[in-house]
C-alpha positions, 0 to 999 in steps of 0.5 A: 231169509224168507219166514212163513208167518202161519208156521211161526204162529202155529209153533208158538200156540203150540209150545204155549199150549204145551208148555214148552216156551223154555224149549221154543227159546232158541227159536224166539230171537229168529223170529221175533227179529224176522217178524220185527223187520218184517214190520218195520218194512211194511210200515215203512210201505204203509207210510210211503202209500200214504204220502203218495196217497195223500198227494194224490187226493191232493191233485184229485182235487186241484183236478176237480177245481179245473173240471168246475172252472172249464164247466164254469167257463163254457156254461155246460151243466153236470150231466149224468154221464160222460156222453152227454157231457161231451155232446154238450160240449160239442154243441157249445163248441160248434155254437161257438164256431159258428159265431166266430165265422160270422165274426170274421165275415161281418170283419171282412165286409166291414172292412170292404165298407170302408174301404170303399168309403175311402176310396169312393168317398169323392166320387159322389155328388153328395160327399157323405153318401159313402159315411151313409153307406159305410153306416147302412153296413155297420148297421146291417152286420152290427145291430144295435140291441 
């Protein structure tokens, strides 16, 4: 049973105004139940909103700790838009990149280095020529600081 709200309230000022509550009597039960259960339904609704949007706040947050954490971890500062936040974040993962491939080439000459030192090691008249060159390239690919 569908009930328009403002009719029902229009009738009761209406017979309260006029005195005619005795004759509204009828009517009450009808709509005081309508409008109880009505009540009841959104209040369940309203509870229910609320527990998602309590849990909702709650991943929100565990949202914003993740978001600081990967800030953290890649040292990007706040940026005031989405944009520069992504441009940064590019620049540091390209940075990123190119320390990795120059990681790999300076693995990839160190082990040609001993490899040749171990290879090559008895072939020289001075027997720690290849230690001498094996070193000149841990040197060069690997500076101390």
């Amino acid at each position: 049973m569908s009930r328009d709200w403002q009719k029902d309230m229009k009738i009761c000022e209406e017979a309260k105004t006029n005195g005619l509550m005795d004759g509204l009597a009828f009517m009450l039960p009808d709509i005081g139940i309508h409008w109880l259960q009505q009540f009841a339904e959104w209040k369940a609704k309203a509870y229910e909103l609320e527990v998602r949007n309590h849990e909702m706040l709650k991943v929100l947050e565990r949202i914003k700790l993740e978001i600081d954490e990967f800030r953290n971890y890649i040292d990007i500062e706040v940026c005031e838009n989405a944009e520069d936040q992504v441009r940064a974040f590019n620049e540091i993962l390209k940075a990123e990149r190119e320390r990795a491939d120059r990681a790999e080439h300076n693995e990839q000459k160190l082990k040609e280095a001993i490899g040749a030192a171990i290879r090559d090691g008895g072939k020289w008249e001075n027997t720690y020529q290849s230690l001498i060159d094996l070193q000149e390239v841990i040197d060069f690919h690997y500076p101390k600081e």
